[in-house]
C-alpha positions as CSV (number, residue, x, y, z in Angstrom):
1,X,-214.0,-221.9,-6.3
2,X,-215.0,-224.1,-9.2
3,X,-213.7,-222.8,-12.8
4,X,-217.8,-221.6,-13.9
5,X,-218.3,-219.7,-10.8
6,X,-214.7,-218.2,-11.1
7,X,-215.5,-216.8,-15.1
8,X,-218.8,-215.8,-13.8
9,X,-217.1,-213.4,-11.3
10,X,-214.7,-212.4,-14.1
11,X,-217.4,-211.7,-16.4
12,X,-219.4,-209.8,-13.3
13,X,-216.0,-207.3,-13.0
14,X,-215.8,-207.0,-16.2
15,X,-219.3,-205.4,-17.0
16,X,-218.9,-203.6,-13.6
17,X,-215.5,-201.7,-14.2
18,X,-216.6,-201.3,-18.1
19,X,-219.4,-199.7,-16.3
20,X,-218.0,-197.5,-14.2
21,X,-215.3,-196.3,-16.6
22,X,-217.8,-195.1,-19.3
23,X,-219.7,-193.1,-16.2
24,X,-216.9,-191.6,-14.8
25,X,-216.0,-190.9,-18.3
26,X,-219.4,-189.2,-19.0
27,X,-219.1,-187.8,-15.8
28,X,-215.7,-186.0,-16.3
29,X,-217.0,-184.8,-19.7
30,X,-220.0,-183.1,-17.9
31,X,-217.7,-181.7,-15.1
32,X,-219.4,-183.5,-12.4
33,X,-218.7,-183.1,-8.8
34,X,-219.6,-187.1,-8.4
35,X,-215.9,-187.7,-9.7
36,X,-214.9,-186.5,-6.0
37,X,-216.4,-188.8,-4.0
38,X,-214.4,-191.5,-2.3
39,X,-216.5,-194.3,-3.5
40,X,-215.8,-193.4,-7.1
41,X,-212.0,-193.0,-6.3
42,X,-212.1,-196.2,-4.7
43,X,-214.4,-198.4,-6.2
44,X,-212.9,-199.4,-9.0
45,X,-209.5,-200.2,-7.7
46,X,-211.4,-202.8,-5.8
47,X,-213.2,-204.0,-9.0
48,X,-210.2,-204.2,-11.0
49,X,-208.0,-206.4,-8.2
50,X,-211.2,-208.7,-8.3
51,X,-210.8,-208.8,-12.0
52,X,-207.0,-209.2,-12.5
53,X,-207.1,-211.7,-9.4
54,X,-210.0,-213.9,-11.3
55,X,-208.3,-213.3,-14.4
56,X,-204.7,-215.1,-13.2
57,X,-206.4,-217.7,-11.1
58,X,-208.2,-218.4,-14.6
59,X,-205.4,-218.5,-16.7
60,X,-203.7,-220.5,-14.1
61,X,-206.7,-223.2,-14.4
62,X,-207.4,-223.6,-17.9
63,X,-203.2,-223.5,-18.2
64,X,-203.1,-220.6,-21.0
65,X,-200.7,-217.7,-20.5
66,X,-199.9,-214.4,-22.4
67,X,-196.9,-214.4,-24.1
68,X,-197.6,-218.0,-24.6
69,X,-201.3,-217.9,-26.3
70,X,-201.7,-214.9,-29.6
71,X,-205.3,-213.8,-27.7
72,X,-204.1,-213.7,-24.6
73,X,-200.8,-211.6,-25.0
74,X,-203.3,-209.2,-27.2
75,X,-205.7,-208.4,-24.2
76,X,-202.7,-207.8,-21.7
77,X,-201.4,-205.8,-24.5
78,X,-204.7,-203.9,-25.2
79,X,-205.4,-203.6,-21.5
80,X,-202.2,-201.7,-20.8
81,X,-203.0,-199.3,-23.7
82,X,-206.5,-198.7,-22.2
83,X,-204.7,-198.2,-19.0
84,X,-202.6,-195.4,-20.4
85,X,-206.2,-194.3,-22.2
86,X,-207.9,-194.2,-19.3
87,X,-205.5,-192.3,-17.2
88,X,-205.4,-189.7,-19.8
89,X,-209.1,-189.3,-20.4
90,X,-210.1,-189.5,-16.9
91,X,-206.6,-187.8,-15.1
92,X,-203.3,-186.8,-17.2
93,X,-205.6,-184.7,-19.9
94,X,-204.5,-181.3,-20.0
95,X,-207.7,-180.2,-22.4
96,X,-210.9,-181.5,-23.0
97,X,-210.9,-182.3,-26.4
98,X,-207.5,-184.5,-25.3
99,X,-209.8,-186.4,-22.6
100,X,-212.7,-186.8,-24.5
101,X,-210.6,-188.5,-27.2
102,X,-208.7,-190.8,-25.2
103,X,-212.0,-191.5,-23.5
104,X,-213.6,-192.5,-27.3
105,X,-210.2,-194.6,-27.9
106,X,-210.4,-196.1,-24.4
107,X,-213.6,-197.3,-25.1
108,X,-213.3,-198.6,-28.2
109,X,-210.0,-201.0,-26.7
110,X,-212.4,-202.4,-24.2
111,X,-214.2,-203.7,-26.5
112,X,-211.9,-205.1,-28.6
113,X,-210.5,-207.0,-25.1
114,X,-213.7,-207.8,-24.5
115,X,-214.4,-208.8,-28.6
116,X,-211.0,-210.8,-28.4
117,X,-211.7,-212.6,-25.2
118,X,-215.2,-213.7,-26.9
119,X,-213.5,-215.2,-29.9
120,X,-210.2,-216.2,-28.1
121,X,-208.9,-214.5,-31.5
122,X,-205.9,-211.9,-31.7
123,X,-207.4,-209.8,-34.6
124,X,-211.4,-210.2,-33.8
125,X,-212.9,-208.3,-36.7
């Protein structure tokens, strides 16, 4: 797979597990019974794989690594905190107001990822 195709995949995971996240967000909020089906349990494991996978074989290509390169070690950094967001907002919550906050804050780290991957800049704004 040639580099373009590979950021195009990347990209595609991206807006499809950003996606998903704010729906099964919204869904959580509303107390939706679609957060039990197996396709929303599984689906975005198999998103994310595709996007961590595209996003190593990338970094691999164009030879720029976190902990090496300022933007890169911010959006493993950032995406770990979203993880932790995430879980809370959508899982580890104990109240509403707790999941509905982390939700907002898990939000607004995916964009700054996806504001620092733009602008291949640590601090974006």
């Amino acid at each position: 797979m040639n580099y373009l195709a590979l950021k195009h995949l990347h990209i595609t995971c991206v807006v499809i597990s950003g996606s998903l996240f704010a729906l099964r967000g919204w869904w959580m909020l509303q107390g939706s019974p679609w957060l039990n089906n197996a396709w929303v349990r599984r689906m975005p494991h198999v998103v994310d794989t595709l996007l961590l996978g595209s996003a190593l074989w990338m970094a691999s290509i164009i030879g720029q690594y976190p902990f090496v390169h300022g933007w890169l070690t911010a959006k493993v950094l950032a995406l770990l905190v979203y993880i932790v967001l995430g879980s809370v907002a959508l899982k580890r919550g104990k109240t509403m107001e707790l999941r509905a906050g982390a939700l907002v804050a898990a939000l607004l780290v995916f964009g700054y990822i996806v504001r620092v991957a733009l602008t291949k800049l640590p601090l974006p704004f």
